[in-house]
C-alpha positions, 0 to 999 in steps of 0.5 A: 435300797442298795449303796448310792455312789457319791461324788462331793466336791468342794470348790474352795473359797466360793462365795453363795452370791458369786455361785449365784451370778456366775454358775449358768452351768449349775443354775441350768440344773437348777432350772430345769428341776435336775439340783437344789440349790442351798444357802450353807453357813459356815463354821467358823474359824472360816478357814481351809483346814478347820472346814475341810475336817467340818465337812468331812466329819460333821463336827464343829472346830470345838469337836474336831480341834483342827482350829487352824490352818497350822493344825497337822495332824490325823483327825480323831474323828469318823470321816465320811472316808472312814465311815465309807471303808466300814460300810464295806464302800470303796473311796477316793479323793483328788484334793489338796495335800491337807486333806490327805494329812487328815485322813491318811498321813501327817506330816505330807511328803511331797516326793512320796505322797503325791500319788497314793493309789490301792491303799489300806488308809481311810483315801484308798485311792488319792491324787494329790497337789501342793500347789495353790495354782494346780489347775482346776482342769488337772484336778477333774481330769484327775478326778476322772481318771479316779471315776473310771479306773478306780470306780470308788463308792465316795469321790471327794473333789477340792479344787483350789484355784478359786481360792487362789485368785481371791487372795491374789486379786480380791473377790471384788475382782475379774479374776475371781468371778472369772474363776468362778466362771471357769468351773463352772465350765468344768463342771459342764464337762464333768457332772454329766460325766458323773451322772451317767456313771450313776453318781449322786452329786454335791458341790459346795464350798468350805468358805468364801471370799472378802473384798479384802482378798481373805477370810476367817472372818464372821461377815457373809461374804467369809461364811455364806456359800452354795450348796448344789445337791443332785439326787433322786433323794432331794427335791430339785429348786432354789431353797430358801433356808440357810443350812448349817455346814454340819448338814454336808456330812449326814447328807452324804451318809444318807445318800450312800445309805451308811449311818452318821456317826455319832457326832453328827447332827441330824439330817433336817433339810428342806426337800429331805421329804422326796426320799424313795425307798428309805 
C-alpha cells in the first residue's frame, strides 16, 4: 500500500457534546456512514500548548515536558512533522504561531515568521497568526491555498476562534455554540474539498471549554472532545468507547502509512479491524 495523504485539524477548545449538538455538517457524515465519530480524553494539564505537542508527538506533558502555556520552546520529540519528512512526506500547517515555536523556531518573530514557505524545517510550508481573532474563514482558506500549491502529504489545520468566544462569553453561551456552528459550516466547504484531492481527514480538538469561560481543569467539560476520522481504513459510525488523546498520533502515522515513533502507544481503536491492504 502506497503513502495516504492526511489533513488533521484541531478545532481549539471544542467541547464533545457542543460537537455533538452543533456539528450537522459532521454528524451528516457520520450518518451516512462517511466519518466515525469518537469520545477522546484529554491529557491533562488540559491546556493549548501542552496538548498541542500530545497530539502532534503521542506523549503525555510528563515525556513531552511542555507542561504549559509558558513553556517556549522546540519540542524534543519525533512529531508526525518530523516523522513525515523522514519517511521521505512532504508537510504543512496553518496554525497558530506556537506551534511553529514547537517544531520550527523558538522564540516566534512576528515581522519574520508569519509566513514560512519552501523550508528545510520539520513545517516545511507554514502560515501562521498570532492572533486569537484571526478568523476561522482566513485560516481554511490559508489551508487551502497549502493544499493546492503546496500539495504536502501531512496538513495540520488549528483554528482558534472557538477557543476565543469560550474565554470571552463562556461555553454556556450563543456565542460559543454559534462558533461551533460556524465551523462546522466551514468544514462543509473545505472537507469535500479535502476528499476529492484524495485526503484521509481527522478533526479533533486539544481541549474543551467550561461555564467558567477556561480550562485546564480535570471535569469533562475541560478533557471530553470529538474526534472525526474519515478513512477508507476506519469503519464509519458513532463509537462508543472513550479514546485516549495519545491515540491522534499513531492514528495518523498508520493513515500515512509511517512507523510510530517509539514513544508512541499502540494504535488499539475500535473500527481499526476494516484496514485494507495493511
Amino acid at each position: 500500500m502506497g503513502n495516504n495523504k492526511v489533513v488533521l485539524i484541531v478545532v481549539d477548545a471544542l467541547r464533545f457534546d457542543t460537537a455533538c449538538t452543533h456539528m450537522g455538517f459532521m454528524h451528516h457524515l457520520v450518518e451516512r456512514k462517511i466519518a466515525a465519530r469518537y469520545k477522546v480524553c484529554s491529557e491533562v494539564p488540559s491546556l493549548s500548548r501542552p496538548l498541542y505537542e500530545t497530539i502532534l508527538t503521542g506523549t503525555p506533558p510528563i515525556v513531552h515536558g511542555v507542561t504549559s502555556n509558558m513553556t517556549v520552546r522546540l519540542s524534543t520529540q519525533n512529531s508526525l512533522f518530523h516523522l513525515a519528512k523522514e519517511n521521505g512526506l512532504s508537510t504543512a500547517a496553518a496554525a497558530y504561531h506556537w506551534v511553529s515555536e514547537l517544531y520550527n523556531r523558538a522564540p516566534f518573530v512576528h515581522m519574520e515568521d508569519r509566513l514560512q514557505l519552501d523550508t528545510q524545517l520539520p513545517i516545511e510550508n507554514g502560515l501562521f497568526y498570532f492572533e486569537d481573532h484571526y478568523p476561522d474563514s482566513h485560516l481554511f482558506a490559508d489551508a487551502a491555498w497549502l493544499m493546492d500549491q503546496k500539495e504536502p502529504d501531512f496538513l495540520y489545520i488549528h483554528p482558534m476562534n472557538v477557543d476565543d468566544d469560550g474565554h470571552k462569553f463562556t461555553a454556556d453561551s450563543a456565542q460559543y455554540r454559534n462558533r461551533v456552528l460556524a465551523v462546522d459550516a466551514l468544514l462543509s466547504i473545505f472537507i469535500p474539498k479535502c476528499l476529492a484531492q484524495g485526503y484521509e481527514v481527522i478533526v479533533t480538538a486539544d481541549h474543551g471549554m467550561t461555564s467558567d469561560g477556561n480550562h485546564g481543569g480535570t471535569t469533562a467539560e475541560d478533557r471530553h472532545v470529538p474526534m472525526f476520522v474519515i478513512s477508507n481504513h476506519v469503519k464509519a459510525g458513532i463509537k462508543d468507547e472513550v479514546v485516549s488523546q495519545l491515540q491522534i498520533a499513531p492514528l495518523c502515522c498508520h493513515l500515512l502509512n509511517i512507523e510510530p515513533s517509539d514513544e508512541m502507544v499502540p494504535l488499539l481503536l475500535e473500527g481499526m479491524h476494516s484496514l485494507k491492504g495493511v
